[in-house]
C-alpha positions as a Markdown table, in Angstrom:
| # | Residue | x | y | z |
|---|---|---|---|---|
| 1 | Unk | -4.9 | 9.4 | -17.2 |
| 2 | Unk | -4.1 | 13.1 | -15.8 |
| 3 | Unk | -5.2 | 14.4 | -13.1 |
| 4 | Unk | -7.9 | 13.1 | -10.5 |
| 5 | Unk | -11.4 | 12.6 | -10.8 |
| 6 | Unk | -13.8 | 14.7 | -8.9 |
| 7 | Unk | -16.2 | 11.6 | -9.3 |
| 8 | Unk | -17.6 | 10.1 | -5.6 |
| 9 | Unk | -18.5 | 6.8 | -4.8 |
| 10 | Unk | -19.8 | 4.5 | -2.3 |
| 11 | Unk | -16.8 | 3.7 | 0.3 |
| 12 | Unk | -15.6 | -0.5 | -0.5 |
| 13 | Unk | -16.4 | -3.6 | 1.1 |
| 14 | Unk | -13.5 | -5.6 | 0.5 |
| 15 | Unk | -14.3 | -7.7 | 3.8 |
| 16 | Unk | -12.0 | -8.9 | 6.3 |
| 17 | Unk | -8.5 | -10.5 | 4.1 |
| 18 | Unk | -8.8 | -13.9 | 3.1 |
| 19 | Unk | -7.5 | -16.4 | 5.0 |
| 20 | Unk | -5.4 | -18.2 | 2.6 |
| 21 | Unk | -3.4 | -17.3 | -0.7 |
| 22 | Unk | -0.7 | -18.8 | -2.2 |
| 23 | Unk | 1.8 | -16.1 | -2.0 |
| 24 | Unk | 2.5 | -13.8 | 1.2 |
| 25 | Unk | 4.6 | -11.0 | 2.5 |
| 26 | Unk | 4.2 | -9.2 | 5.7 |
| 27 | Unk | 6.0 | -6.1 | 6.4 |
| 28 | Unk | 5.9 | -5.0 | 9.9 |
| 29 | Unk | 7.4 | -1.9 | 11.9 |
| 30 | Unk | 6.7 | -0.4 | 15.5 |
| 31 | Unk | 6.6 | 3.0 | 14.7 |
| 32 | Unk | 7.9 | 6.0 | 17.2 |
| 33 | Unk | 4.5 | 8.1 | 16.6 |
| 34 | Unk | 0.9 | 8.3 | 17.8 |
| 35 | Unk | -1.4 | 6.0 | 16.1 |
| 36 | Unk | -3.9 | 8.6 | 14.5 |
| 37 | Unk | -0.4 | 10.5 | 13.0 |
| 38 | Unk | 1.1 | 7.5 | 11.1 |
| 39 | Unk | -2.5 | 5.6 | 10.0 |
| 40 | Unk | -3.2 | 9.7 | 8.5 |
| 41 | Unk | 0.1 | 9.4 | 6.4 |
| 42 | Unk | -0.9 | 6.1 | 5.6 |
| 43 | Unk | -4.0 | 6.9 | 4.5 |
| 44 | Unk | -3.7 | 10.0 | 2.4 |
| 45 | Unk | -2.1 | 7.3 | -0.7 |
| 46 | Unk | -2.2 | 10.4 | -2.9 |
| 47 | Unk | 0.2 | 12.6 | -0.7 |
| 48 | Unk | 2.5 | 9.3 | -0.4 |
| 49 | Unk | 4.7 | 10.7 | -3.8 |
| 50 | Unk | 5.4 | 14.1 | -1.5 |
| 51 | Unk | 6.6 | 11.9 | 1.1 |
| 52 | Unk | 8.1 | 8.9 | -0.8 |
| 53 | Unk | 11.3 | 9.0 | -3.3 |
| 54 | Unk | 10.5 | 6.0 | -5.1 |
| 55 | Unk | 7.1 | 6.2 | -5.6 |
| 56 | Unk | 6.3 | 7.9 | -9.4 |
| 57 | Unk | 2.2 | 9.1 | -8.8 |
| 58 | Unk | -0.4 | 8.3 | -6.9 |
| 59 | Unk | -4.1 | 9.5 | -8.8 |
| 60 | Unk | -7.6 | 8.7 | -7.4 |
| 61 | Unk | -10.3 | 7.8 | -10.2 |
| 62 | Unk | -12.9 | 8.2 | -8.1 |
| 63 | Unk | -13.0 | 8.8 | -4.4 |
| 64 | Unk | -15.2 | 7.3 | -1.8 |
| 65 | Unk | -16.7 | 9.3 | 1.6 |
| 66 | Unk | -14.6 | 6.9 | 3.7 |
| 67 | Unk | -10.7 | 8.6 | 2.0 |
| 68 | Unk | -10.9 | 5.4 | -0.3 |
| 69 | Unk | -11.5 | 5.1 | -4.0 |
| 70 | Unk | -10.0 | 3.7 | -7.4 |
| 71 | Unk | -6.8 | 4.5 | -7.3 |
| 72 | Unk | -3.8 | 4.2 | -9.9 |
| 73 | Unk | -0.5 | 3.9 | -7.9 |
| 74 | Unk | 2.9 | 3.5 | -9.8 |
| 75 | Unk | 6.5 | 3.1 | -8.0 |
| 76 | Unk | 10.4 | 2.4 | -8.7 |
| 77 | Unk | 11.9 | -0.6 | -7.4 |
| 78 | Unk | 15.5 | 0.2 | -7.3 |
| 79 | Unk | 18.4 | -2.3 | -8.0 |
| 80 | Unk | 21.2 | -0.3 | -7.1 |
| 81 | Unk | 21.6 | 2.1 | -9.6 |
| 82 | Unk | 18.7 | 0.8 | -12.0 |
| 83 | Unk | 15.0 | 1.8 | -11.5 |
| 84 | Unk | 12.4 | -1.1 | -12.3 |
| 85 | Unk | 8.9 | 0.9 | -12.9 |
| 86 | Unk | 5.8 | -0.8 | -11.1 |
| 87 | Unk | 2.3 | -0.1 | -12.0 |
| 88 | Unk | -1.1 | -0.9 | -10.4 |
| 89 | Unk | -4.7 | 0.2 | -9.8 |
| 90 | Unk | -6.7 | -0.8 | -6.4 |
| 91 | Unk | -10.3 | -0.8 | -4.7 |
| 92 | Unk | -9.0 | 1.0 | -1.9 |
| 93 | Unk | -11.5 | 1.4 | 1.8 |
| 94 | Unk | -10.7 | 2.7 | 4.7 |
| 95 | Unk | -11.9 | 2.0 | 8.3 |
| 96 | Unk | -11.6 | 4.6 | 10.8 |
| 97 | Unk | -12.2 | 1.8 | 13.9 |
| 98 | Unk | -9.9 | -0.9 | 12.8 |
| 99 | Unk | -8.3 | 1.0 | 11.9 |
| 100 | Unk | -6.9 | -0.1 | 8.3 |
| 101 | Unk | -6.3 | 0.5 | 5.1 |
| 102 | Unk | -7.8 | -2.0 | 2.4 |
| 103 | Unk | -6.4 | -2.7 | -0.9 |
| 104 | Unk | -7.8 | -4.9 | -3.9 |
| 105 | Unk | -5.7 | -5.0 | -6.8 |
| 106 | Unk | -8.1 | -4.7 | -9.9 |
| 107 | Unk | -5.2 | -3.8 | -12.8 |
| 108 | Unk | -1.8 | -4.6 | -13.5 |
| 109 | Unk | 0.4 | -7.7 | -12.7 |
| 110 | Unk | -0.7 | -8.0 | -9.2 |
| 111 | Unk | -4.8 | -7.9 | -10.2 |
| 112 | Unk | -6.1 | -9.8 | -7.4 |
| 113 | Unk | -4.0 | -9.4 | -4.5 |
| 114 | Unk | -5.0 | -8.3 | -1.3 |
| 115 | Unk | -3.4 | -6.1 | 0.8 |
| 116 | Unk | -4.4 | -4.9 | 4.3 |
| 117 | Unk | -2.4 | -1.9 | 6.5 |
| 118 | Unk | -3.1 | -2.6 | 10.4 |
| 119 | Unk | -2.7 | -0.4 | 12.9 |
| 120 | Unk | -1.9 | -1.2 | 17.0 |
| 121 | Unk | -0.6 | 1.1 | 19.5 |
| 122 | Unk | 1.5 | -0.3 | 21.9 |
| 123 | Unk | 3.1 | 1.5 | 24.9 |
| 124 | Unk | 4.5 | 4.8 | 23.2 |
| 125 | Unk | 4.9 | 3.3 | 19.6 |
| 126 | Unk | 2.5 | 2.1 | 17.1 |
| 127 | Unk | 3.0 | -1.4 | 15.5 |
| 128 | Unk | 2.1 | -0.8 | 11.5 |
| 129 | Unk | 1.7 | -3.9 | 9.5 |
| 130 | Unk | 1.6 | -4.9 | 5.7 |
| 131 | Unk | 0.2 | -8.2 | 4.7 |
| 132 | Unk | 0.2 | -8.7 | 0.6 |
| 133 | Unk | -1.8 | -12.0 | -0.1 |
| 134 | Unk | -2.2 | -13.6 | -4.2 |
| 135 | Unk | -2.3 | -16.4 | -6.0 |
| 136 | Unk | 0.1 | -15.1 | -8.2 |
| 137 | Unk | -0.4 | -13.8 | -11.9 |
| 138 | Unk | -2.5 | -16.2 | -14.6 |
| 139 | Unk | 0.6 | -17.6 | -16.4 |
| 140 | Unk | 0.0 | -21.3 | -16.8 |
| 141 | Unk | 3.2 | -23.1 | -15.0 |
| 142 | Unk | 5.1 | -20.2 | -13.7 |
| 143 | Unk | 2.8 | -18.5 | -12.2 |
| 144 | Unk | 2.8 | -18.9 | -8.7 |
| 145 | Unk | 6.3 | -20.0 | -8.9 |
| 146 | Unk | 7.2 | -16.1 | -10.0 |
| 147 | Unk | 4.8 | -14.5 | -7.7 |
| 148 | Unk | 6.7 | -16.8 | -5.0 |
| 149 | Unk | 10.7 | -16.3 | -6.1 |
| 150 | Unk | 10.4 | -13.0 | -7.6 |
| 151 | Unk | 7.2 | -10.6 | -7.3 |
| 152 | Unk | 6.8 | -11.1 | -3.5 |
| 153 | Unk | 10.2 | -11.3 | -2.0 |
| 154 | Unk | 11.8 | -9.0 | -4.6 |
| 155 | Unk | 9.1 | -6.6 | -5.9 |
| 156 | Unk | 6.2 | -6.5 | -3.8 |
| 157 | Unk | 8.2 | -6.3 | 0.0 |
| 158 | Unk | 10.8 | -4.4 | -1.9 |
| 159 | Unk | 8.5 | -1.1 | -2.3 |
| 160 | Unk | 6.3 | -1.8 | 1.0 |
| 161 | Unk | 9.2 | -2.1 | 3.0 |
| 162 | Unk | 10.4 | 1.9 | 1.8 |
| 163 | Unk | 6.9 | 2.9 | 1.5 |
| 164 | Unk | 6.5 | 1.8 | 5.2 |
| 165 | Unk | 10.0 | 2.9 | 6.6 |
| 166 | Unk | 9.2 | 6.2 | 4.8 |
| 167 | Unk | 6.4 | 6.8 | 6.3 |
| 168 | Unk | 7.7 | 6.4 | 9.8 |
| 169 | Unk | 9.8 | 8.3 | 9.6 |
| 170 | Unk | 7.9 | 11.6 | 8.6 |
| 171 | Unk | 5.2 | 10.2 | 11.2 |
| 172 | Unk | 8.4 | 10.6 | 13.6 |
| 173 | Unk | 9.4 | 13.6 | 12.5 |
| 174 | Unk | 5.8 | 15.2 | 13.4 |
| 175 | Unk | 2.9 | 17.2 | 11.5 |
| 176 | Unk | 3.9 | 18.9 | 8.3 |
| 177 | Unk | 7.2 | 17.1 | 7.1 |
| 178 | Unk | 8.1 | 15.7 | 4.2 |
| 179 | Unk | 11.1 | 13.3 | 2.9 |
| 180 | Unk | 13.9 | 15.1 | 4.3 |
């Protein structure tokens, strides 16, 4: 796929997350920027390459009136001096009150897992969370034992732990930076 769709549909439901999944990572940082600043960088997914090293493209299939969409999102998880390329495509909504950033993963390994970026200002800061719930891939035996040992802890909080530390810190730099 090249490029992005000018298609437009109706924003997601994907509901509140579920309460229970077999396999969960939480990535948490109180940010050093206004809440609006850092939940705008988290929500423009399709600037997050500008912003991000390790993250390879970001393309919207279609686009929904609430900043969501389909979107195709692919990323490097580095091991030192190797790059492991990630692939994945989402139901993505976005909620202005929450506010939050919803994720379904439709393709790739991860279809099915739920992801939810919260937002909470506190004092002077802002407290930005991650919370990647699955059951794991469909692989009969291993399944849930790999999304457990190795896709979680290794792959999944691996990229959401630069994507969010990236992201603070252009949200603490101010309007109009980049990776520096």
């Amino acid at each position: 796929m090249t490029g992005t769709t000018r298609s437009t549909v109706a924003p997601f439901d994907l509901g509140a997350m579920p309460q229970t999944r077999r396999m969960r990572t939480v990535d948490e940082l109180l940010v050093r920027a206004p809440l609006p600043r850092i939940f705008e960088y988290a929500r423009e997914v399709d600037r997050w390459p500008e912003h991000l090293e390790h993250y390879r493209w970001v393309k919207f299939e279609s686009r929904a009136s609430d900043g969501g969409g389909i979107v195709e999102m692919a990323a490097w998880r580095p091991f030192g001096s190797v790059r492991w390329p990630t692939w994945w495509k989402s139901e993505m909504s976005v909620s202005d009150s929450a506010p939050n950033v919803r994720f379904r993963h439709v393709a790739g390994i991860t279809k099915g897992m739920e992801v939810e970026w919260s937002f909470a200002r506190e004092g002077d800061t802002t407290r930005v969370r991650i919370v990647h719930l699955w059951n794991g891939p469909r692989w009969p035996l291993v399944g849930i034992v790999a999304a457990k040992a190795v896709i979680g802890p290794v792959f999944v909080h691996g990229i959401a732990s630069r994507t969010l530390a990236g992201l603070a810190a252009v949200a603490e730099r101010g309007p109009g930076t980049s990776r520096g």
